[in-house]
N, C-alpha and C positions, 0 to 999 in steps of 0.2 A: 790102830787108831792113835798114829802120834805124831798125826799133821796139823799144822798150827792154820787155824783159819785166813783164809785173806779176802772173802767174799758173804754177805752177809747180803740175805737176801726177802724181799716181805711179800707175800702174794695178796692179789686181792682183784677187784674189775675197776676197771677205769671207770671216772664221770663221778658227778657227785650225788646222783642218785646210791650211789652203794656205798659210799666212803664210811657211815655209819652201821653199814651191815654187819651180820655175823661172820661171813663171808671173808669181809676184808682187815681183819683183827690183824693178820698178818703184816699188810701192808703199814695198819697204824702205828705196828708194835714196832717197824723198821723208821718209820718217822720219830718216832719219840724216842729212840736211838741216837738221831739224826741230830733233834733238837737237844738234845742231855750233852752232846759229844761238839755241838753249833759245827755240824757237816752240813752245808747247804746241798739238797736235791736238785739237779737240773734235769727239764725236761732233752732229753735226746731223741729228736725223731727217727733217726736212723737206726738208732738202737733199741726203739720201741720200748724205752724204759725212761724212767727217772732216776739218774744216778749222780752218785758223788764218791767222795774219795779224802781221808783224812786219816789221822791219826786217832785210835782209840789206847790208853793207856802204853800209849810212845808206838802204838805197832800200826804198820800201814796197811789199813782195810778200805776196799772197798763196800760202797751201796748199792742195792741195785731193787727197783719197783716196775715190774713189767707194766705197761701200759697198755698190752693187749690185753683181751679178757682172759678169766684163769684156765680155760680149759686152753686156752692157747699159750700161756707161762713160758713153756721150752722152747716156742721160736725163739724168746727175749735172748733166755740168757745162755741156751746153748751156744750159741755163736758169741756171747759176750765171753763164756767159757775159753772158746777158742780163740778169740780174739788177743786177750791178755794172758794168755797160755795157765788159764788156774786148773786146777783137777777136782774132779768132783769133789773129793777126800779132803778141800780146802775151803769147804761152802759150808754155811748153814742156812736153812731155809725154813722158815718162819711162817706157820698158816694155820688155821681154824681147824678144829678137830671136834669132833660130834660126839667121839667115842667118851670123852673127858666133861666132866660138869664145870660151870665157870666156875674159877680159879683156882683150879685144878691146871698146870701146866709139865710136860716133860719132854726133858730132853735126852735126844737118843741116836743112834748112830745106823746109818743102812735101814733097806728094808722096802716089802712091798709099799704101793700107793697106797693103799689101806682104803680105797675109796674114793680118792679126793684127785678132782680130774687136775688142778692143778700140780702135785706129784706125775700125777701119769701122763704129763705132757711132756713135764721138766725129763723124766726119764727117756723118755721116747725120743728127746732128741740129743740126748748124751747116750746114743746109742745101746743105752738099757743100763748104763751104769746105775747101779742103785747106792753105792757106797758117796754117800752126802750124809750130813748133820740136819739132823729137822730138833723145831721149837713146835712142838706139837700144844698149840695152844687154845684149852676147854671152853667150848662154848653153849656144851650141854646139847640136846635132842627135844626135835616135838612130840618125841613118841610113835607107835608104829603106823597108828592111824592119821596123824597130818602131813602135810605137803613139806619135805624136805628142801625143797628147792624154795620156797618163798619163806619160808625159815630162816634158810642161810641167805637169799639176796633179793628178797624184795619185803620184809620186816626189819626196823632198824633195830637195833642192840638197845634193850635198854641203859641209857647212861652209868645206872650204878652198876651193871651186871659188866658192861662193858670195862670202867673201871677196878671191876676185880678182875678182868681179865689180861690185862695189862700189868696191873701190880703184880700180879702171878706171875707173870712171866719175865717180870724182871730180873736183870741177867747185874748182880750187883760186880764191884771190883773185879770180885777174886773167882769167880767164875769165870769172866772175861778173858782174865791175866790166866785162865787152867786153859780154855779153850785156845788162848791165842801163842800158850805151848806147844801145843795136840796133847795135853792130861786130858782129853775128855772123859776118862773114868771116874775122875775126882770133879769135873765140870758135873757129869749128870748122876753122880754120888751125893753132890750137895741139893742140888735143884731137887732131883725127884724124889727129895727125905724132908724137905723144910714144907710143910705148910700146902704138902700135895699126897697125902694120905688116899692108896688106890680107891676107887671107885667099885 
């Protein structure tokens, strides 16, 4: 794990009926990236995403917010993968996590989809590679008995829950500057000890 990021990436469903969902926490968390760092997002139809391209802390990263919906994610950016010849091992990929209560956040290196169709698309079309950085960001559970799917994408977030979700996953200076080494040891040595006590 000691590839320096050059792809950063936020998942979520298009249209603005979800933009507030739980769902798309990912998405919002790669905008407010976007806006902290004044990277403008362009839509790209061709590339079925939203993307931009700047400098974060002097290093040259890309953005990328698929446009299609999330179980479809890996059409976006596997071929945006190939396109600009990145390797999985040089992404981090930013999304809603159920397992986690809000703002509770961690970051972590490989590994199955854990459930989240948007993971299990992104893989599926990077030919099974599972070796990515995810920002596995808490958005907490209805419990066993409600509806999981209108949870995540048809109830909006409440604003302050939302809000802790966000500050949680804030990815300050010096994590940035570990990750954009490949220290990811010391990237999610800080993160998953400050203010993310397991669950």
């Amino acid at each position: 794990m000691a590839t320096p990021i050059r792809l950063l990436v936020g998942l979520g469903n298009p249209g603005d009926a979800y933009q507030l969902t739980r769902h798309n926490i990912g998405a919002s968390w790669l905008r407010m990236l976007a806006s902290r760092f004044e990277i403008p997002l362009k839509h790209d139809r061709a590339k079925r995403a939203e993307i931009g391209r700047g400098l974060l802390l002097n290093h040259d990263v890309r953005l990328l917010v698929p446009t299609t919906y999330m179980n479809l994610s890996g059409e976006a950016i596997g071929p945006f993968l190939r396109y600009f010849r990145i390797d999985p091992d040089e992404v981090l990929v930013a999304y809603d996590d159920v397992a986690f209560e809000v703002g509770q956040t961690r970051l972590k290196f490989g590994g199955g989809p854990g459930g989240h169709n948007g993971l299990r698309s992104l893989i599926k079309h990077i030919d099974g590679n599972r070796d990515f950085g995810r920002l596995r960001i808490g958005v907490g559970h209805p419990g066993p008995s409600n509806d999981l799917v209108a949870f995540l994408t048809q109830v909006k977030m409440p604003a302050q829950e939302r809000e802790q979700s966000l500050e949680s996953s804030y990815l300050n200076d010096e994590i940035l500057a570990w990750l954009f080494a490949g220290d990811w040891q010391k990237a999610m040595t800080k993160l998953n000890s400050v203010g993310n006590e397991d669950s």
